[in-house]
C-alpha positions, 0 to 999 in steps of 0.5 A: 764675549766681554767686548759686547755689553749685555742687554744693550747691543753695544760693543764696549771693547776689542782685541786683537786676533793673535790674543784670542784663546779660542777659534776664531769666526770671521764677520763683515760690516753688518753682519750680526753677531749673536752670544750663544753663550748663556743666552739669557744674556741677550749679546747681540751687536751689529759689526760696523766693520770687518774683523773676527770673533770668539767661537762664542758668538753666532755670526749671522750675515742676513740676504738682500731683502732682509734687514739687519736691524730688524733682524738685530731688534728681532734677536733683542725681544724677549721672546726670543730671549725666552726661546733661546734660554729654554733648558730644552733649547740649551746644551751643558752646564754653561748653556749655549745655544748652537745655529740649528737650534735658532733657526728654528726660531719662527717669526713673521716677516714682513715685506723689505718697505715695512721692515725699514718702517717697523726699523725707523719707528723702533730706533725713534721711539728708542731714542726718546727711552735712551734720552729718559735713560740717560737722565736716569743715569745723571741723577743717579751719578749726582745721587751718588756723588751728593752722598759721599759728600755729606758723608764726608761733611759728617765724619770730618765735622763740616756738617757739624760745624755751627751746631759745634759751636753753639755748644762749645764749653757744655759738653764732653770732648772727644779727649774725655769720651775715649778715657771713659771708654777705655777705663769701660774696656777695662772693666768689662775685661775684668768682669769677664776675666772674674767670671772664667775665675768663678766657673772654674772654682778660683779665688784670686788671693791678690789683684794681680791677675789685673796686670794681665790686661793690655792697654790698647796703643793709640794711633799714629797720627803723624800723617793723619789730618787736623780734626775739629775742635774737640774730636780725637784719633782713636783706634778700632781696637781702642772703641772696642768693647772689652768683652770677649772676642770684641774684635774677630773675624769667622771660623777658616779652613774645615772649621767650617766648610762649604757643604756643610751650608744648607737652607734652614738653621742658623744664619751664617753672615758672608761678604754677601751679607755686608753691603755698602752700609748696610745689612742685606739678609738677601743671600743666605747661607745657614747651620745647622743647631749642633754646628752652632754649637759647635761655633758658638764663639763666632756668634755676632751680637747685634749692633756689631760693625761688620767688615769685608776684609779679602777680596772686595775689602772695606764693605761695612754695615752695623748688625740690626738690633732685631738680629736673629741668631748667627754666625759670621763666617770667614773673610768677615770680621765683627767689631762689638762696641759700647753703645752707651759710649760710641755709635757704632753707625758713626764708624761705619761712616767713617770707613765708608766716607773719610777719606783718612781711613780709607786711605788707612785701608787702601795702603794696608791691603795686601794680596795680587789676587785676593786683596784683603787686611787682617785683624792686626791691621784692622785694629790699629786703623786710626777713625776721628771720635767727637763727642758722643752728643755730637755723634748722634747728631751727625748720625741722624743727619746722615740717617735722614740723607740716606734714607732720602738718597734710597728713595730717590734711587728706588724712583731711578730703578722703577723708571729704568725696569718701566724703560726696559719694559717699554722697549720689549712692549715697542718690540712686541708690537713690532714683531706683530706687525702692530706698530707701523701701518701696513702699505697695500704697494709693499712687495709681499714678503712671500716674493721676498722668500722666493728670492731668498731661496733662490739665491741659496740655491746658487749660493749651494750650487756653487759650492765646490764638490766636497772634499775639493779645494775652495779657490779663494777669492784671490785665486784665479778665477774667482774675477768678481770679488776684486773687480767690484771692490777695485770699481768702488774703490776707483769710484770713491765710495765706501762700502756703506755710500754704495749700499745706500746708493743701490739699496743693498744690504752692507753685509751682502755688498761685502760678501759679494767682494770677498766671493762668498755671494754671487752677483745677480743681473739685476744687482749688477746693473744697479752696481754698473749704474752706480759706480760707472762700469759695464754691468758685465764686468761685475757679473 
């Protein structure tokens, strides 16, 4: 099922038969293969060649008459995307769909002359929609690209650089901003370390207490890059505020467990929370007030950095200033900063746009299956500190970049939602009989039907008896299949150049090699005609 792309007909991979875990389906070139797994997923893919797929997928060989393009276009509309998912139309708790069920699809179909029109007009106006798309798709590959560079311009001190000068000499460096940090750390521990003294009635009778305090270690930075003049490595742990739990991640294991989820209460921050710089409130997960009581000491502050750490690792945004009261949960880590003394959006930059700290990231990460960091990792991570004035500069250039860059996004999601609209209007049309022009000399399709019905009644009549062995196309006997295919063969043709040049289908051509259809007088002639032979010999 993952070989075909959803939405989009397109095969973006194969296999081979010996690895398929389950039963497998045989096709011929041009049958189509149809996703019965959630249907919704509209899995639709013409086979350009012989093979076998997953039991997963519908194989539908379509009769000399009936095109397999139009009946490709038809499976792709969203009606019968809308029919196909219908809960009544689905079975269990991964909905599928099975062949009885689709065949009750109705649909209008239109004479052999017209499908191959509505076909053409289809695949020409689509054209038009994938050459728009795929500009869509450039812009938004440049969009990207010319992001991460000014990302990288900003935390490295290139977007910067003329401003810099310009004040070298007046400000404060980076060297003297991170003492002031530190010695603020320090005194925040000591407020809070005081006022657990206090609740509990103690006095101290020295300053001893003080010697408790643990000086954050500065970073190696024996491999880590020059930085400009005025900038210095610190560590997380370093520009975290020294308040309580200033660095921490949500409650694990019963602490907090899954059912205990619901609806309304108090917001619970998760991986879904943390977007690439940004905070999305989209998918919500929340507590009750006694079990917020309960975790109150995971409360997230607002302006907190916030960090993925286990499975997708290194997704970070800053908690909006507005924040309503919360929760992070596990795999989440916080990290409360001063904000008089540090930017906290100016870490969050430099996790998602130097190229030094992501490195730091990506050679910490352990774990095969879930990949994560943890909390002593997360604190010795080295990120570049410039002057506090310069900080609010880089932020604010990047602020304006990002909010630019989300418009010009916002633009590329309208055009690509009014593109795939577009196509289910050239669809609708189509499909009732609105987009081409009839023509009074096209066979009627009732002829065509009549055809179709005919040759499944020889096709279930030369079924053998239940319960007899079926000869294979190998087996004596069975003439037609090896004579036809060794008569194209001799001829030099493909399966392809002799559908075109006799104007049958590709898949029923194939079938009727391999004896799973017969040959009618009128098809043999046309085949003898073709390929040089008596029409005898084929039929």
């Amino acid at each position: 099922m993952e070989h075909i792309e959803p939405h989009s007909f397109e095969l973006v991979g194969s296999g081979r038969f010996s690895e398929m875990k389950s039963a497998g389906v045989h096709f011929d070139a041009g049958d189509i293969l149809y996703g019965r797994l959630r249907p919704y997923l509209n899995k639709v893919h013409k086979a350009a060649s012989e093979g076998a797929c997953s039991a997963e997928f519908i194989v539908l060989p379509f009769p000399q008459g009936v095109d397999s393009d139009f009946m490709r276009y038809l499976l792709h509309s969203r009606e019968l995307v809308s029919y196909a998912s219908h809960p009544d139309n689905v079975t269990g708790d991964r909905p599928r769909i099975n062949f009885e069920t689709l065949a009750k699809f109705k649909f209008s179909l239109p004479p052999t002359s017209e499908q191959s029109r509505i076909v053409s007009k289809i695949e020409e106006l689509f054209s038009d929609l994938n050459k728009g798309e795929e500009n869509l798709r450039r812009v938004q590959a440049l969009i990207g690209r010319y992001r991460q560079s000014v990302l990288k311009a900003a935390v490295t001190g290139e977007l910067t650089r003329d401003w810099r000068e310009q004040q070298k000499g007046s400000i404060e460096t980076g060297e003297q901003l991170l003492k002031r940090i530190l010695k603020a750390r320090r005194a925040a521990w000591e407020e809070a370390e005081r006022a657990k003294m206090q609740a509990k009635g103690e006095k101290p009778k020295s300053d001893k207490w003080k010697e408790r305090y643990k000086e954050p270690v500065g970073p190696d930075t024996s491999e880590l890059p020059e930085l400009p003049d005025g900038w210095v490595w610190a560590t997380v742990e370093q520009l975290a505020s020294g308040e309580p739990r200033s660095i921490q991640s949500g409650p694990f294991g019963s602490n907090l467990l899954h059912s205990e989820f619901q609806k309304t209460g108090i917001l619970a921050i998760g991986i879904d929370n943390v977007q690439e710089g940004k905070f999305s409130p989209g998918s919500q997960n929340r507590i009750s007030e006694p079990k917020y009581q309960e975790l109150e000491k995971y409360t997230a502050r607002p302006l907190d950095f916030v960090i993925t750490v286990m499975a997708t690792v290194g997704r970070c945004a800053v908690l909006p200033e507005d924040l309503e009261r919360a929760i992070i949960t596990k795999h989440v880590y916080r990290v409360s900063t001063n904000t008089d003394l540090f930017n906290p959006h100016f870490m969050m930059w430099c996790f998602l746009g130097d190229p030094a700290v992501k490195t730091q990231v990506q050679k910490e990460t352990r774990g095969q299956t879930r990949p994560g960091i943890n909390g002593a990792i997360l604190k010795e991570i080295a990120i570049p500190l410039p002057p506090l004035e310069e900080q609010t500069q880089l932020v604010d250039k990047v602020q304006n970049m990002v909010e630019m860059v989300s418009r010009v996004l916002e633009q590329i999601g309208h055009g690509t939602k009014y593109s795939q609209a577009t196509r289910q209007s050239i669809l609708k049309a189509a499909f009732s009989g609105e987009l081409v022009p009839q023509d009074p000399n096209d066979e009627p399709a009732t002829e065509l039907m009549k055809r179709i019905a005919e040759q499944k009644s020889r096709a279930d009549a030369a079924k053998p008896p239940r319960g007899a062995t079926r000869k294979t196309p190998a087996s004596k006997g069975n003439k037609t299949p090896g004579k036809l295919a060794q008569a194209r063969k001799k001829a030099g043709l493909s399966q392809a150049k002799l559908a075109q040049a006799t104007g049958i289908n590709q898949a029923y051509l194939s079938q009727m090699e391999n004896g799973r259809r017969p040959i009618t007088p009128e098809q043999g002639q046309k085949l003898a005609g073709v390929l040089g032979v008596p029409g005898e010999d084929l039929t």
